[in-house]
C-alpha atoms as an extended CHARMM CRD file, in Angstrom:
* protein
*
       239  EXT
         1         1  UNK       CA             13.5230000000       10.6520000000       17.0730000000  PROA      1               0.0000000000
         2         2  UNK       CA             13.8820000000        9.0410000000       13.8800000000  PROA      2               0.0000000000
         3         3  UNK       CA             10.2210000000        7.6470000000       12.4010000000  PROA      3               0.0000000000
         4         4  UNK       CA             10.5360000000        5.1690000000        9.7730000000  PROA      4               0.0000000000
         5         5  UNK       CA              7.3910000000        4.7780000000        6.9260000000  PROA      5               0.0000000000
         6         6  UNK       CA              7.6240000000        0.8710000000        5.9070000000  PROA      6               0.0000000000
         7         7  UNK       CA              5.2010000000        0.7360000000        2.2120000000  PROA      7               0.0000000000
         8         8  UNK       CA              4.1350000000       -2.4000000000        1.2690000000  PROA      8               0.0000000000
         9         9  UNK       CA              0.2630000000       -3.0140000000       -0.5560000000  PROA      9               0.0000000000
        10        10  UNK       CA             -2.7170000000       -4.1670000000        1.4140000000  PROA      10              0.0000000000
        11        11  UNK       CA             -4.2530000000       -5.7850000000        4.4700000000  PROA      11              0.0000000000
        12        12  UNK       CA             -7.6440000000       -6.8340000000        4.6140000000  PROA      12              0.0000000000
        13        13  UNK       CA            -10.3840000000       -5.8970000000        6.5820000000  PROA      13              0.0000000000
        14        14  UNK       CA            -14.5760000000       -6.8230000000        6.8650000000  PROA      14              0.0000000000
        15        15  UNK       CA            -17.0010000000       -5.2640000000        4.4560000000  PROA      15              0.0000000000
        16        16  UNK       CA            -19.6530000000       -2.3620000000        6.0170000000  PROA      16              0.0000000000
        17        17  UNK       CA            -22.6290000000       -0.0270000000        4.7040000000  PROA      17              0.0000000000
        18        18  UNK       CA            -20.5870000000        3.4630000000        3.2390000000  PROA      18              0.0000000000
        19        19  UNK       CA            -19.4860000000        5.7310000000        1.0290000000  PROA      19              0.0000000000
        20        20  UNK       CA            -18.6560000000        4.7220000000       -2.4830000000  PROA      20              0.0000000000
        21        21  UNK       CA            -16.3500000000        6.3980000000       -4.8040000000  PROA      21              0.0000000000
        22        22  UNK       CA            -19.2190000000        7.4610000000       -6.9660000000  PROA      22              0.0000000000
        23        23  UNK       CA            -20.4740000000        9.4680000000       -3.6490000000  PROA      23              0.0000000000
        24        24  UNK       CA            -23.6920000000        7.5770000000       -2.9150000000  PROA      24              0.0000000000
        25        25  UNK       CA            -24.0550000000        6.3150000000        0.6100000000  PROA      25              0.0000000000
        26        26  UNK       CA            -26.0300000000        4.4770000000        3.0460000000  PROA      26              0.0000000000
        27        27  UNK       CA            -24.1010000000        5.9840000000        6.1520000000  PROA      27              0.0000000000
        28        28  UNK       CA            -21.5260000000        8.3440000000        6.4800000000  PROA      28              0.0000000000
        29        29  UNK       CA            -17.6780000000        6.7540000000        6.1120000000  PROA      29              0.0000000000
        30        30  UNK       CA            -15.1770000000        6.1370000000        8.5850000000  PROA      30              0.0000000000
        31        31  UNK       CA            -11.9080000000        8.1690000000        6.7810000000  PROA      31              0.0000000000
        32        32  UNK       CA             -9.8170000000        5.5940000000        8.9650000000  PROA      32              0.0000000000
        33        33  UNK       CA            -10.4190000000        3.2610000000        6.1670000000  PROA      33              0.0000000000
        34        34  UNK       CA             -9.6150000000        5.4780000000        3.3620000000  PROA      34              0.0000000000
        35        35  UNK       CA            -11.7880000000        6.0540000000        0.2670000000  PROA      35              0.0000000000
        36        36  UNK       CA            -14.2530000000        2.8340000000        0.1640000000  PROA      36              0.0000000000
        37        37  UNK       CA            -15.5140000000        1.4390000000       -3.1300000000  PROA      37              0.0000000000
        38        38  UNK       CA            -17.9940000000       -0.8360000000       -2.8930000000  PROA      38              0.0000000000
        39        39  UNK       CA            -18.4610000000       -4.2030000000       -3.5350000000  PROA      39              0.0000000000
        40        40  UNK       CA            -20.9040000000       -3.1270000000       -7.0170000000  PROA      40              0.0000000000
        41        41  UNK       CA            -18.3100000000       -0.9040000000       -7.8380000000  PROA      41              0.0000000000
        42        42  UNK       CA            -17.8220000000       -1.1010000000      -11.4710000000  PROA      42              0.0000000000
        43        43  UNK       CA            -14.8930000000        0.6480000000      -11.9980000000  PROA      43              0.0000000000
        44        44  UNK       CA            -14.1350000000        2.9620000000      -15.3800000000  PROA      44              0.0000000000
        45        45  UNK       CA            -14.2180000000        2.1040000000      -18.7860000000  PROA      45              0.0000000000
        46        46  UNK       CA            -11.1640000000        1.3480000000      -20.4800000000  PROA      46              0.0000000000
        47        47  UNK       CA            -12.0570000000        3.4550000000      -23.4590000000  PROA      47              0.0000000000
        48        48  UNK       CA            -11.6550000000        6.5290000000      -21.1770000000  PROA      48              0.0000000000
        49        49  UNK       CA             -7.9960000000        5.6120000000      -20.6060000000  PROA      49              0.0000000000
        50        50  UNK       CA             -4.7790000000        4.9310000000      -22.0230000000  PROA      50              0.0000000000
        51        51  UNK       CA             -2.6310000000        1.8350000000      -21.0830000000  PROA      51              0.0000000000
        52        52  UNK       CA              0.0090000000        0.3310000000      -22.9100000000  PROA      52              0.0000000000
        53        53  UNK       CA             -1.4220000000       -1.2610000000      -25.6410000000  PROA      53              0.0000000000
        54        54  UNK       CA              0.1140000000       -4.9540000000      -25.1250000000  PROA      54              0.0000000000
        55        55  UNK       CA             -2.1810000000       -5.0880000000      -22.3720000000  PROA      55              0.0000000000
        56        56  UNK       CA             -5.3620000000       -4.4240000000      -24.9540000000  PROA      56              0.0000000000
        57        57  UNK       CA             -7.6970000000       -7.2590000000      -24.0590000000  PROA      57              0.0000000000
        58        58  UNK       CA             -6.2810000000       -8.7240000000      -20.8840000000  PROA      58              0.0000000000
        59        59  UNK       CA             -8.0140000000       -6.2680000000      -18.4870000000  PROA      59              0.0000000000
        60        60  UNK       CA            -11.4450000000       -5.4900000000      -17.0500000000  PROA      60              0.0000000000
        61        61  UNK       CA            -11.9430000000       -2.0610000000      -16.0230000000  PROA      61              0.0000000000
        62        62  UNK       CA            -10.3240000000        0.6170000000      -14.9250000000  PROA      62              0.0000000000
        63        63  UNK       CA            -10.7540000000        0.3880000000      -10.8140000000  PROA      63              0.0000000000
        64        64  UNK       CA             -8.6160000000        3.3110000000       -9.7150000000  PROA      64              0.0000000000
        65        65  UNK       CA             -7.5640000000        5.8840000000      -12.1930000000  PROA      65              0.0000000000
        66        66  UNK       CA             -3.8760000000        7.0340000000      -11.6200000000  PROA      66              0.0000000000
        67        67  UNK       CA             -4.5980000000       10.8230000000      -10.7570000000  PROA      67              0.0000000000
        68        68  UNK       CA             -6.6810000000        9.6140000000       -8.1220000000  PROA      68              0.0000000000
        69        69  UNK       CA             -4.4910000000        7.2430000000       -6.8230000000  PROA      69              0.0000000000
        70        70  UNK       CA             -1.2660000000       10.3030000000       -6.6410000000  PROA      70              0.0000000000
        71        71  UNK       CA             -3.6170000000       12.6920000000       -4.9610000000  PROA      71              0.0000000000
        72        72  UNK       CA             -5.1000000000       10.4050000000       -2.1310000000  PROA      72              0.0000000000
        73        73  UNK       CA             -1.2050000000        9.7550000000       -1.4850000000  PROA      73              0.0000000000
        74        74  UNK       CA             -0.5760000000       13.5950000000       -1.3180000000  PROA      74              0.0000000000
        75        75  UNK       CA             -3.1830000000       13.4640000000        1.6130000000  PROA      75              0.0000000000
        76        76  UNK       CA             -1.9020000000       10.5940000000        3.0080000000  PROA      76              0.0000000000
        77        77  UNK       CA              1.1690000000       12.1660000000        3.6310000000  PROA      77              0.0000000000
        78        78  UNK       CA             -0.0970000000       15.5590000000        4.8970000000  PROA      78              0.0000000000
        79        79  UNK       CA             -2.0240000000       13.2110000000        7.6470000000  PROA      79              0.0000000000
        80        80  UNK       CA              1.5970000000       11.3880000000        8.0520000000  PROA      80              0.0000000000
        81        81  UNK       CA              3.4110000000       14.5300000000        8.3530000000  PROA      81              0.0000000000
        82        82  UNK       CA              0.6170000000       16.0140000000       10.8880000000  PROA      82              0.0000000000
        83        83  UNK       CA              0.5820000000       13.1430000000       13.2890000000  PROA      83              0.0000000000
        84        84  UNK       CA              4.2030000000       12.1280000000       13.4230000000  PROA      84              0.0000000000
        85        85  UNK       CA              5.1450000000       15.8970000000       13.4720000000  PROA      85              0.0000000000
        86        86  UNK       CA              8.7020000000       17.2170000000       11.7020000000  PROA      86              0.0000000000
        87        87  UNK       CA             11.2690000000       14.8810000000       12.9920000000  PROA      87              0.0000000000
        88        88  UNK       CA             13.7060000000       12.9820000000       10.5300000000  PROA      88              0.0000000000
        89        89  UNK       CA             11.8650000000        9.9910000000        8.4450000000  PROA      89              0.0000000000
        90        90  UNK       CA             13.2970000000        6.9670000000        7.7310000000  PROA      90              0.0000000000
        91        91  UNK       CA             11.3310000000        5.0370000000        4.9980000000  PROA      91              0.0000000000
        92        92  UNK       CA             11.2060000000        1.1250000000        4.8530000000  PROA      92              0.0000000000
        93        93  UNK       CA              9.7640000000       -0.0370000000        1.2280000000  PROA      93              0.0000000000
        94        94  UNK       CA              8.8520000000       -3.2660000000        0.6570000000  PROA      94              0.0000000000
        95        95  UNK       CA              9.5720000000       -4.5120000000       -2.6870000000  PROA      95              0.0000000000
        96        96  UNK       CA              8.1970000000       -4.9810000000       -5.2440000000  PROA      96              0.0000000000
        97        97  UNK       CA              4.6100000000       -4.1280000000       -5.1710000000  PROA      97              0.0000000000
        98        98  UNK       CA              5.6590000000       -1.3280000000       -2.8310000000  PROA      98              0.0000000000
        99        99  UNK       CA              7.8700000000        0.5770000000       -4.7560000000  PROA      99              0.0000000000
       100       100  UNK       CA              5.0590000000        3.5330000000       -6.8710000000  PROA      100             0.0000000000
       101       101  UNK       CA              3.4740000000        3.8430000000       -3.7760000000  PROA      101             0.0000000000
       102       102  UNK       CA              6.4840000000        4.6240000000       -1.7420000000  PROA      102             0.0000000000
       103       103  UNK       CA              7.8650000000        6.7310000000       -4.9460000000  PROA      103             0.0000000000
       104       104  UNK       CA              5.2200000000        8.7900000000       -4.8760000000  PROA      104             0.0000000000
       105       105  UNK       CA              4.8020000000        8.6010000000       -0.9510000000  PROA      105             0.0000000000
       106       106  UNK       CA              8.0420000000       10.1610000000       -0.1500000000  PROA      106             0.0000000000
       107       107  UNK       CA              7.9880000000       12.7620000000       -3.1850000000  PROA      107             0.0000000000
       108       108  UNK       CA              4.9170000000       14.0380000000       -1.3980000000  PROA      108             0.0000000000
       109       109  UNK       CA              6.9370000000       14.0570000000        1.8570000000  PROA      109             0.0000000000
       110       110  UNK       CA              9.9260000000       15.8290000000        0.8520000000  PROA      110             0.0000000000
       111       111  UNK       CA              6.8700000000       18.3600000000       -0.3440000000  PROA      111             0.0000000000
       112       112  UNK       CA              5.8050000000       18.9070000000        2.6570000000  PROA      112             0.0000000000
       113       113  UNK       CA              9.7430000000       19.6390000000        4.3730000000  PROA      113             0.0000000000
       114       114  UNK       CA             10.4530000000       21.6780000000        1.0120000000  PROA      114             0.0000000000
       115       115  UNK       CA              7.6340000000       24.2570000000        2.2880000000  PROA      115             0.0000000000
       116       116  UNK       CA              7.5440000000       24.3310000000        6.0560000000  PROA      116             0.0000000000
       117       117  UNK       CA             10.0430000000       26.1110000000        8.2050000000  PROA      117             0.0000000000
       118       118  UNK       CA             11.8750000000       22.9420000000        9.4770000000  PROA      118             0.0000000000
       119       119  UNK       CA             14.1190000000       21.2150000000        7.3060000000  PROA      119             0.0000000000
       120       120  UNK       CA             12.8920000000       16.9790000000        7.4760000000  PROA      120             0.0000000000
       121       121  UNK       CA             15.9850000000       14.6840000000        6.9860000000  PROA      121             0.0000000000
       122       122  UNK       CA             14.6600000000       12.1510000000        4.6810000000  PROA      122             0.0000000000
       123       123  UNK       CA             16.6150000000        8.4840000000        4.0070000000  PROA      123             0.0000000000
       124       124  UNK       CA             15.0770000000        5.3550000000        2.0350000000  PROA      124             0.0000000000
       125       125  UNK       CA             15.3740000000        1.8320000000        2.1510000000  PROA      125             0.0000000000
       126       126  UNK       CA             14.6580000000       -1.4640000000        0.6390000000  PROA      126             0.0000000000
       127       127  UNK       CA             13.3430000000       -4.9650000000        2.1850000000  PROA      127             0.0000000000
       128       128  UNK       CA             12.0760000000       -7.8280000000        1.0510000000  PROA      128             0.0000000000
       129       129  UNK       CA             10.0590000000      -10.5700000000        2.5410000000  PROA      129             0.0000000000
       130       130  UNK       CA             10.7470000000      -14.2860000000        1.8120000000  PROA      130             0.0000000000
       131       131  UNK       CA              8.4210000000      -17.3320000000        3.0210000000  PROA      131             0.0000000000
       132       132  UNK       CA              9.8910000000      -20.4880000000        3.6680000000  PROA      132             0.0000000000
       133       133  UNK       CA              8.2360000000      -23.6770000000        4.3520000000  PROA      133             0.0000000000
       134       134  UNK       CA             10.2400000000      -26.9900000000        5.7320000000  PROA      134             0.0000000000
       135       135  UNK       CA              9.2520000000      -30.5020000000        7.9020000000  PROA      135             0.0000000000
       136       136  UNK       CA             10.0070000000      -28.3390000000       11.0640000000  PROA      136             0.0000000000
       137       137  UNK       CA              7.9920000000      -25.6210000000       10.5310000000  PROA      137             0.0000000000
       138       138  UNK       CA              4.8160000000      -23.9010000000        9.0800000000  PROA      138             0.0000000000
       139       139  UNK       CA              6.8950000000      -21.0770000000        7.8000000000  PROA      139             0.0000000000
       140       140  UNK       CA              9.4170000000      -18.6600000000        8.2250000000  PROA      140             0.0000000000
       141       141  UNK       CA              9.7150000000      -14.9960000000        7.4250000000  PROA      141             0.0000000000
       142       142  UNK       CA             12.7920000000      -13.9780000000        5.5010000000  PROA      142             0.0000000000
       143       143  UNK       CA             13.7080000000      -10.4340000000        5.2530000000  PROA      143             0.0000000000
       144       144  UNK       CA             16.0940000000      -10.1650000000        2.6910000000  PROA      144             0.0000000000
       145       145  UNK       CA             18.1710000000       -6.3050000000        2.1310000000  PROA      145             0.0000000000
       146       146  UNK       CA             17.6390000000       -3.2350000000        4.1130000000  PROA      146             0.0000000000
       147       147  UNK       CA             20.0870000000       -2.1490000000        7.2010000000  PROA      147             0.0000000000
       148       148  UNK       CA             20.5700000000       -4.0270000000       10.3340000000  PROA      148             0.0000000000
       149       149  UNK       CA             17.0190000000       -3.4660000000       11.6340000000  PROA      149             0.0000000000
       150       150  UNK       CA             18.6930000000       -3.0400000000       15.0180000000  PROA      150             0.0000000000
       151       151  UNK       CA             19.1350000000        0.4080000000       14.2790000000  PROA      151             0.0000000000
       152       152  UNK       CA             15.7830000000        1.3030000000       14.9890000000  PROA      152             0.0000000000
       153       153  UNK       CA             16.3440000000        0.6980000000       18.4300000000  PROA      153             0.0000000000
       154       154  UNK       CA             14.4150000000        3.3600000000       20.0570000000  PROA      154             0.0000000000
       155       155  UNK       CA             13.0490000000        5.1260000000       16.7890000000  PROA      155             0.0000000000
       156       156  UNK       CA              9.9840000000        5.8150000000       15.7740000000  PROA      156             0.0000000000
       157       157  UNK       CA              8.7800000000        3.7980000000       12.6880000000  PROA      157             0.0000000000
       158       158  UNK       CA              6.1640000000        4.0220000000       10.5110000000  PROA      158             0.0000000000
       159       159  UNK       CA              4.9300000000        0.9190000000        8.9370000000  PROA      159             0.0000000000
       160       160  UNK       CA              2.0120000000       -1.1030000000        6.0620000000  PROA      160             0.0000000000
       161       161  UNK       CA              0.3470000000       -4.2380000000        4.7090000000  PROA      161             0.0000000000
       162       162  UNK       CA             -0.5930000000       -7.7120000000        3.6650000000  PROA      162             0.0000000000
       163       163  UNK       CA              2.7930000000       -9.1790000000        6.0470000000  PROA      163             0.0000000000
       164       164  UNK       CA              2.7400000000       -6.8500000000        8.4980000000  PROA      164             0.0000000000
       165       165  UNK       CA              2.1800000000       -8.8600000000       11.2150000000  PROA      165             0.0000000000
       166       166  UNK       CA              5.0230000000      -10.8460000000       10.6560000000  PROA      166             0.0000000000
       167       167  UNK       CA              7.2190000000       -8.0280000000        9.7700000000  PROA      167             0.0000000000
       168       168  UNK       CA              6.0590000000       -5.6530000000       12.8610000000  PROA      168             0.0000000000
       169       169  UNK       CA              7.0040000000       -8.4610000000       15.2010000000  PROA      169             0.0000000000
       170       170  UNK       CA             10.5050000000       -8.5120000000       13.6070000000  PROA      170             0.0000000000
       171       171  UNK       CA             10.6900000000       -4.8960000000       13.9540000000  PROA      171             0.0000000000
       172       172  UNK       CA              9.2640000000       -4.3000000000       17.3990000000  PROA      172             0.0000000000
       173       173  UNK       CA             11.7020000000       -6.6350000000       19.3180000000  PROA      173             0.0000000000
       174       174  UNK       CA             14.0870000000       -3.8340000000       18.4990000000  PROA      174             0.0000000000
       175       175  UNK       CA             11.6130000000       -1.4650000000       20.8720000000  PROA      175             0.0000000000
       176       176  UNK       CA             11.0940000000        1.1690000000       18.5280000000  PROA      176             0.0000000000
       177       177  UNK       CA              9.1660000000        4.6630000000       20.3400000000  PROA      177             0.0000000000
       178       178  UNK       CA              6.6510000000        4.2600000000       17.6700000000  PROA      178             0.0000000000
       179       179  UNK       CA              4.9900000000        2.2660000000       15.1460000000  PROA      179             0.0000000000
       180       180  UNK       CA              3.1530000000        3.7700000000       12.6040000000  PROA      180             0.0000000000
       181       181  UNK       CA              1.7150000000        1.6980000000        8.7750000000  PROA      181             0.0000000000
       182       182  UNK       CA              0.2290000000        3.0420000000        5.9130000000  PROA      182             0.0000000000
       183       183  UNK       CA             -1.0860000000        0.5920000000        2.8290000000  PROA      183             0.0000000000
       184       184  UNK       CA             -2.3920000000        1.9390000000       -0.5290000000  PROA      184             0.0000000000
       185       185  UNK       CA             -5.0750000000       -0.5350000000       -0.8410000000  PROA      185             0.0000000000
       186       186  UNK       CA             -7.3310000000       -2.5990000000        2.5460000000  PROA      186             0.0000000000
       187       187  UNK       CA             -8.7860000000       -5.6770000000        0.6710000000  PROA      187             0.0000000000
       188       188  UNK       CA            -12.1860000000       -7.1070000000        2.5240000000  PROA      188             0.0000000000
       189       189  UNK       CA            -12.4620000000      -10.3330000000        2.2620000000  PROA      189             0.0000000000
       190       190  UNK       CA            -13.4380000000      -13.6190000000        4.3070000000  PROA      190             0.0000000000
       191       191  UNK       CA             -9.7970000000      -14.2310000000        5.2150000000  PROA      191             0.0000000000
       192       192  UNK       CA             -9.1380000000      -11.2090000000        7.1150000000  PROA      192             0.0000000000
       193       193  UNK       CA             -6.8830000000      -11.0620000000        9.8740000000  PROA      193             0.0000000000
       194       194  UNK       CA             -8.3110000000       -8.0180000000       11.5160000000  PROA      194             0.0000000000
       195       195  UNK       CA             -5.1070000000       -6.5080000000       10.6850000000  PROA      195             0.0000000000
       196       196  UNK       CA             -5.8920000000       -2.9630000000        9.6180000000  PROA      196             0.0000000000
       197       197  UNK       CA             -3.1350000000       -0.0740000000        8.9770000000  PROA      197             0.0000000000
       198       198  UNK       CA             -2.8120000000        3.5670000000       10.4320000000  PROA      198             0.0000000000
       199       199  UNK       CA             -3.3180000000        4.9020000000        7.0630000000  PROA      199             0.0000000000
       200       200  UNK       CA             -5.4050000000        3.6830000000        3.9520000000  PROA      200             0.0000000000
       201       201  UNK       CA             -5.3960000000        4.8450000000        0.6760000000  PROA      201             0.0000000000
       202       202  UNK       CA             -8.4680000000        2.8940000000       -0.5090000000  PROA      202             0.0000000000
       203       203  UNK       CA            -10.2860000000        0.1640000000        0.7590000000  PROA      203             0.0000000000
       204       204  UNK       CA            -11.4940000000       -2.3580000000       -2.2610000000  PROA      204             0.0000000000
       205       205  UNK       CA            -13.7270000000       -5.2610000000       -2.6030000000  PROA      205             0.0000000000
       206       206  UNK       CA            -11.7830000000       -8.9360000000       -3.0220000000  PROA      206             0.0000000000
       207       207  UNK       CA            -11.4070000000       -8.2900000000       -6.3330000000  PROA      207             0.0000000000
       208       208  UNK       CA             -7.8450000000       -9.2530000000       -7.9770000000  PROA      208             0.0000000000
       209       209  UNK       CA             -6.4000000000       -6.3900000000       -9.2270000000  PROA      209             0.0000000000
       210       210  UNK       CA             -2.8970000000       -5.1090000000      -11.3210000000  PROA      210             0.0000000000
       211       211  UNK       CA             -1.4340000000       -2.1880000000      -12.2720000000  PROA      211             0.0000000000
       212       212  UNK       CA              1.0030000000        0.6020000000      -10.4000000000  PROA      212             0.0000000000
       213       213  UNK       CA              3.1190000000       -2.0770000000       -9.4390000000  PROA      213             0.0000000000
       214       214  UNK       CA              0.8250000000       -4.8970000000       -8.3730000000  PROA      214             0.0000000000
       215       215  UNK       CA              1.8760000000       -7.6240000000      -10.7690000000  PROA      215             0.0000000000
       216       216  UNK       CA              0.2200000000      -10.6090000000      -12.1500000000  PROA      216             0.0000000000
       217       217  UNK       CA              3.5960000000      -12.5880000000      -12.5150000000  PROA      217             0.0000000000
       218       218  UNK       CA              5.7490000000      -10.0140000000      -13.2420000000  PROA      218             0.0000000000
       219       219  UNK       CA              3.0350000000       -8.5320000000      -15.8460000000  PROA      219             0.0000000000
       220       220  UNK       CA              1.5700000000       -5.3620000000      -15.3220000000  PROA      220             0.0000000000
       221       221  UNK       CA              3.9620000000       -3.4250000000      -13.2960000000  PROA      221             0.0000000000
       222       222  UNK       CA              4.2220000000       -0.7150000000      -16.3090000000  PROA      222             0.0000000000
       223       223  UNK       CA              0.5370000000        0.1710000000      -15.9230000000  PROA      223             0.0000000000
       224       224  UNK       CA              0.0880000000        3.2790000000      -13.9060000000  PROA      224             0.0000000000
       225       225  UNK       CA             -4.1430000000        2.8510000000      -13.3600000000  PROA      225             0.0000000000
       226       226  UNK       CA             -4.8860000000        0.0980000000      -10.6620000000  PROA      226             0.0000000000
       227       227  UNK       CA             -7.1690000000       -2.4610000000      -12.8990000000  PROA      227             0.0000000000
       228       228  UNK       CA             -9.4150000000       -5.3840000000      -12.8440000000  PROA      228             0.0000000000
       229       229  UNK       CA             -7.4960000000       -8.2800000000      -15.1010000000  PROA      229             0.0000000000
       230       230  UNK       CA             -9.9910000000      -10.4260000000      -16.9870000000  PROA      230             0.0000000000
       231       231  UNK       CA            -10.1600000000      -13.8250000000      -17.1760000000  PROA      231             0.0000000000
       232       232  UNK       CA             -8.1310000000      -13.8870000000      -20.6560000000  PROA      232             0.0000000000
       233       233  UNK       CA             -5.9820000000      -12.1380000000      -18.9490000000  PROA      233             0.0000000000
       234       234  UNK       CA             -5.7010000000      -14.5170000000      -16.3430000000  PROA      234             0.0000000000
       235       235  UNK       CA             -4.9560000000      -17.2750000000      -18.5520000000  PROA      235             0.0000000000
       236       236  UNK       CA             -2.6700000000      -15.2150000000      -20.7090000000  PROA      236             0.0000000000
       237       237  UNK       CA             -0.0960000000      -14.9360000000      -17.7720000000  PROA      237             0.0000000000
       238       238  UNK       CA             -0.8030000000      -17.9470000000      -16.0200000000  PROA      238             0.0000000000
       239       239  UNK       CA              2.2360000000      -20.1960000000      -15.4280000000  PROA      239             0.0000000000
């Protein structure tokens, strides 16, 4: 069997009493959802970190620090490699907010394979998803690259995010054994679909945020930290 990982940033799900990431807590947290910040979370100050400097200005806080980010990944995929045991991985990214947390995803992966007893065939590739709107229809999803998904006709795949509703009905018609999604970041807000992944890195407040490869058109892809733009910031980059 053949399990594919599909990366793609976040879904959104409803906000409950829990953990923060400062460690205080009103009831213990459900590590389904990942590591919860809370909706007062105020995130790091900037002065603490470096960031390219032609960002100086245009940012808020520091939400997520990047070490933190790369180790809740390396548990991510120990809990990947656990459930879906040590059969050959085939890895769907979606680009192009997908692509540092699939990076870093399948580095931690190959890890894992490097060390155990069983050698893990690993392959990677790339999708896109397109929208398209016309006076037929209220939309139409578009996915642009990648193989002829009919080849995962009776694999296992592994899947994540904001689309993935759309996308997992593409894939499933090609009756894969198994389904599996993992998203760096659950966003709760009002306009949740109750679409929740397998595998959460973090789960945030609706709070707008940039940084390892979440863009604010096109901007802030270079910034490893995940961080709260400002309202200058906003404006800066608006178009």
């Amino acid at each position: 069997m053949q399990p594919g990982l599909h990366v793609l940033p976040a879904s959104v799900l409803p906000a409950v009493p829990t953990r923060d990431m400062a460690g205080s807590s009103e009831k213990a947290p459900d590590s389904g959802r990942g590591v919860v910040l809370l909706d007062n979370w105020p995130g790091y100050d900037l002065d603490l970190f470096t960031y390219p400097q032609h960002y100086y200005g245009d940012l808020e806080c520091v939400f997520i620090p990047h070490g933190i980010i790369v180790d809740r990944i390396e548990r991510l995929a120990k809990d990947i490699m656990k459930d879906i045991g040590y059969h050959d991985i085939l890895v769907l990214c979606v680009l192009k907010g997908g692509y540092k947390f699939c990076a870093d995803l399948v580095e931690h992966l190959k890890n894992i394979s490097r060390y155990s007893d069983r050698f893990v065939s690993m392959k990677v590739d790339f999708i896109r998803l397109k929208s398209y709107k016309n006076d037929r229809s209220m939309g139409e999803l578009q996915i642009i690259g990648g193989e002829d998904l009919s080849t995962l006709t009776g694999k296992d795949v592994v899947g994540t995010g904001r689309t993935m509703k759309a996308l997992l009905s593409s894939i499933e018609k090609y009756k894969p054994n198994m389904v599996k999604i993992a998203s760096l970041l659950v966003k709760r807000t009002a306009r949740s679909d109750s679409f929740r992944p397998d595998y959460a890195g973090f789960e945030i407040p609706d709070v707008f945020v940039v940084g390892y490869a979440l863009d604010d058109n096109e901007y802030f892809r270079d910034l490893n930290h995940i961080c709260v733009i400002n309202e200058h910031g906003k404006e800066k980059y608006r178009i």
